[in-house]
Every structure is written in C-alpha cells, then in structure tokens.
C-alpha positions in Angstrom: 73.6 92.3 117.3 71.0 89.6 118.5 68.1 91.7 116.4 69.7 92.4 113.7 72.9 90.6 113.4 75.3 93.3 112.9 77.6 95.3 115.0 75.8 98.5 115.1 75.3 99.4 118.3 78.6 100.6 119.5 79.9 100.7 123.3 79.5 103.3 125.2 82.9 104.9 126.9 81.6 105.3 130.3 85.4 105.5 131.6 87.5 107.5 130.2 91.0 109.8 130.7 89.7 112.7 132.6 91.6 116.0 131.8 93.0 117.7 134.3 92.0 122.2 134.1 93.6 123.8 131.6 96.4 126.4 133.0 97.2 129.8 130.4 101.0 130.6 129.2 102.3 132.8 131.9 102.8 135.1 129.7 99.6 135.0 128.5 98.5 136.0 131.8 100.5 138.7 132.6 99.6 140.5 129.2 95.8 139.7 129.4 92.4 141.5 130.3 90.0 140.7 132.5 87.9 140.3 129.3 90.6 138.6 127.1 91.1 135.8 129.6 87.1 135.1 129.8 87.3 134.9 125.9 90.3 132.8 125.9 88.4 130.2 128.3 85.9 130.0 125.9 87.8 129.7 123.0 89.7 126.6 124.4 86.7 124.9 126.0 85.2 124.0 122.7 81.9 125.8 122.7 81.0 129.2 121.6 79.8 131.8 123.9 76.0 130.5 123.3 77.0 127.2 125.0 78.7 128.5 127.3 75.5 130.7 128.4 72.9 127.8 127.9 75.6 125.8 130.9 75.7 128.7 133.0 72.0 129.3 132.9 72.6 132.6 132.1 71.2 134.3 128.9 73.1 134.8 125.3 73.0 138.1 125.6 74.2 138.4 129.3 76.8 136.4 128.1 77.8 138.7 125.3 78.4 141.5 127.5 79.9 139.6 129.9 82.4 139.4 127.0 82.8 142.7 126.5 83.3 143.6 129.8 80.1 145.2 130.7 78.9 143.1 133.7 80.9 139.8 135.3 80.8 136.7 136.7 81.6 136.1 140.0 81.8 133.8 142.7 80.1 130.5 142.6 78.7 131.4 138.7 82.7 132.5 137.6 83.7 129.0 139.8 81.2 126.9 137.1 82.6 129.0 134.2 86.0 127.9 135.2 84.6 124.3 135.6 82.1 124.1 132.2 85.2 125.8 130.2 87.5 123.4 131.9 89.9 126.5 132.1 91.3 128.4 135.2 92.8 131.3 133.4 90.3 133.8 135.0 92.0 132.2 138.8 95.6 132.6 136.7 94.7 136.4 136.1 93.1 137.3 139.9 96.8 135.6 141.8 99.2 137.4 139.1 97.2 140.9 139.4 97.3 140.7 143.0 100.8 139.4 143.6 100.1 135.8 144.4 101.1 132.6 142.8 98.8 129.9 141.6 99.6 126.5 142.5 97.3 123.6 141.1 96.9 120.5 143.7 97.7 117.1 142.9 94.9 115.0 142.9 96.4 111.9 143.2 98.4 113.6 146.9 94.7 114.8 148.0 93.4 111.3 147.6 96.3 109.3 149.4 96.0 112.6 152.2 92.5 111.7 152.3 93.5 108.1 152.3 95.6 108.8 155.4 93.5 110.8 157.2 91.3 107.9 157.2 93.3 105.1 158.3 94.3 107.3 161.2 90.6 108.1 162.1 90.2 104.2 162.0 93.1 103.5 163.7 92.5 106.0 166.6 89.4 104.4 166.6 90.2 100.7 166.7 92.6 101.7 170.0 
C-alpha cells in the first residue's frame, strides 16, 4: 500500500484451523484392500499420486506400483504417507485385519496430561 497505494498485497494466514487426520467409514474398511485404502488416501488428500511421490521422496513410478500392489510402504515412509495424505485409513485397515480397534487421541487431553505431568515435575521439585 505505501508504494503503490492499493491493497494488493494480501495477508498471509499464518494461523489457521488445523484439521485433525481423516478416519475411513468403517465400512469402508472392513470391505477394502490393502491397495484400495492406499488409493483412497490419496484420493482424499488432494494430490494425485505424482504429488504424493515428489512428498515421499519416492519416484512416480515407485509410486504407481505401490498402487497396484506390487511393492509397499512401510514403517516410518507408510507413517509420512499417512501424515502428507492427512489420512489414517492404511492404520484403520492393519487394527480391523488383525482384530484390534483404532482409537484416535485427543489432543487437547495429551496437552493438559502433558500440562500435568509438568506441574507435578515442578512441584516435586519446588518441595
């Protein structure tokens, strides 16, 4: 505005709602691949599979067969799938195909535990 006297220049939205990982129908789940859940996370996160592969770090066409099935992801790579598609489908599918259930933690409960856990530390301390 002060070179050119207009309104331009826009803020930027450095705060913002975050979203919280996106959990599949149930039903979904329990009818789904392997494969069909990996596609499903990348059909909700917004980017194609290219994307996807260019955040992973992995190439395009790793990434294709990792959509068909032919090789995976695992461990820390699947963990920053889950975390770039902002889906955890693929953790939805492992717990209901080995009989467990998934249960997603509040954050705002870890923070006050955390909270807690301090002022006890601090308090132990101050005695």
């Amino acid at each position: 505005m002060e070179t050119k006297g207009d309104s331009a220049q826009r803020e930027m939205p450095f705060f913002a709602i975050a979203r919280g990982s996106h959990q599949a129908p149930s039903e979904f789940i329990a009818a789904a691949s392997w494969v069909g859940v990996l596609r499903y996370c990348v059909q909700r996160s917004g980017f194609d599979d290219y994307e996807v592969a260019d955040l992973l770090h992995i190439s395009h066409g790793y990434m294709s067969k990792v959509l068909k099935g032919t090789p995976g992801l695992h461990g820390e790579r699947l963990i920053r799938f889950m975390s770039i598609t902002n889906c955890v489908a693929p953790t939805q599918w492992l717990a209901h195909n080995t009989g467990c259930d998934l249960t997603m933690r509040d954050p705002a409960k870890a923070r006050i535990q955390q909270l807690e856990r301090e002022l006890a530390d601090a308090r132990r301390l101050a005695a």
